[in-house]
C-alpha positions as CSV (number, residue, x, y, z in Angstrom):
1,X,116.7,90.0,121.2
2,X,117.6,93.6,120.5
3,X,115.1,95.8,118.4
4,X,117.7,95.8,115.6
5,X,118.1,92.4,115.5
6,X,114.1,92.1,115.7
7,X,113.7,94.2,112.9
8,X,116.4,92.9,110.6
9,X,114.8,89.8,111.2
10,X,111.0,90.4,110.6
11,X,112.7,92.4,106.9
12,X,114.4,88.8,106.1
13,X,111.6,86.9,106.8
14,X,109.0,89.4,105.1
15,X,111.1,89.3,102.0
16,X,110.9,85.7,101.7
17,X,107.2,85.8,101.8
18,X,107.3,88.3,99.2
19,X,109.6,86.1,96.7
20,X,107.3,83.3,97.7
21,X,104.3,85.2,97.0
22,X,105.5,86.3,93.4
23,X,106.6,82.6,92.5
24,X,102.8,81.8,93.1
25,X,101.5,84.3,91.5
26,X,103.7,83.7,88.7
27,X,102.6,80.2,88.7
28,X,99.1,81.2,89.0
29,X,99.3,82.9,85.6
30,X,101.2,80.1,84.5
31,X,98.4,77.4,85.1
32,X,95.9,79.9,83.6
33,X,97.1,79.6,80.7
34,X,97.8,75.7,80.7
35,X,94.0,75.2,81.7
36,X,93.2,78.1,78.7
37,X,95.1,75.6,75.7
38,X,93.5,72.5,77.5
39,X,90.3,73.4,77.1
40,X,91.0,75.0,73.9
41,X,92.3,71.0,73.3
42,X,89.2,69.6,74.6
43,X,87.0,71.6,72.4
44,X,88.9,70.3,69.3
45,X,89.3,67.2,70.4
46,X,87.1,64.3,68.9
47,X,88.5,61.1,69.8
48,X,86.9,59.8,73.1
49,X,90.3,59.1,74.6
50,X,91.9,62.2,73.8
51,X,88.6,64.0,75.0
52,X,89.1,61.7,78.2
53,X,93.0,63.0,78.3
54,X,91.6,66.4,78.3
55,X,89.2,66.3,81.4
56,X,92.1,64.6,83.3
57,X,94.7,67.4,82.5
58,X,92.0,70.2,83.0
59,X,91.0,68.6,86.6
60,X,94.7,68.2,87.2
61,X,95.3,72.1,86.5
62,X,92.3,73.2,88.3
63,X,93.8,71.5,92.0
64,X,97.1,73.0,91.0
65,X,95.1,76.6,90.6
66,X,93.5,75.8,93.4
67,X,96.4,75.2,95.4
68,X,98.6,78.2,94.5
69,X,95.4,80.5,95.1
70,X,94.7,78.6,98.7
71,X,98.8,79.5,99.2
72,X,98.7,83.3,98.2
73,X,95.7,84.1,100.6
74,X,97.1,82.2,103.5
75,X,100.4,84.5,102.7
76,X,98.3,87.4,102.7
77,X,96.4,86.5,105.7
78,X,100.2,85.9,107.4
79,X,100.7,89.8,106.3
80,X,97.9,91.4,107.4
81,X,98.1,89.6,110.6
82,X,101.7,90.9,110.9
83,X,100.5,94.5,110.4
84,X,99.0,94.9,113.6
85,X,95.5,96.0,114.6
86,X,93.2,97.9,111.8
């Protein structure tokens, strides 16, 4: 493979990570904001079963988080990797 090619093809790939690595962070803010009004639901909630609704959704949210967090560093740890030696 020529240089050229090389290069045009680590640019393509890089700017796939990068629209990847927005759509996570955009659905990081996302789920912060879901898990914000569920707990904001849980805190008025009085019924038992909507109280119970609420842990669910918040535990449900919080491994979503999780996930999209776990994602972004791995694609950071891809691009500092890429970078060469420090």
């Amino acid at each position: 493979m020529t240089d050229e090619a090389r290069g045009f093809s680590l640019r393509r790939r890089r700017g796939a990570e990068d629209t990847e690595r927005q759509a996570l962070l955009e659905g990081l803010g996302q789920t912060r904001a879901l898990i914000a009004q569920a707990y904001a639901g849980f805190n008025a909630a009085g019924d038992p079963d909507l109280i119970e609704s609420y842990v669910f959704e918040i535990n449900a949210l919080q491994a979503r988080y999780s996930y999209l967090l776990r994602r972004v560093k791995e694609l950071d740890g891809d691009a500092a990797v890429g970078c060469g030696p420090r």
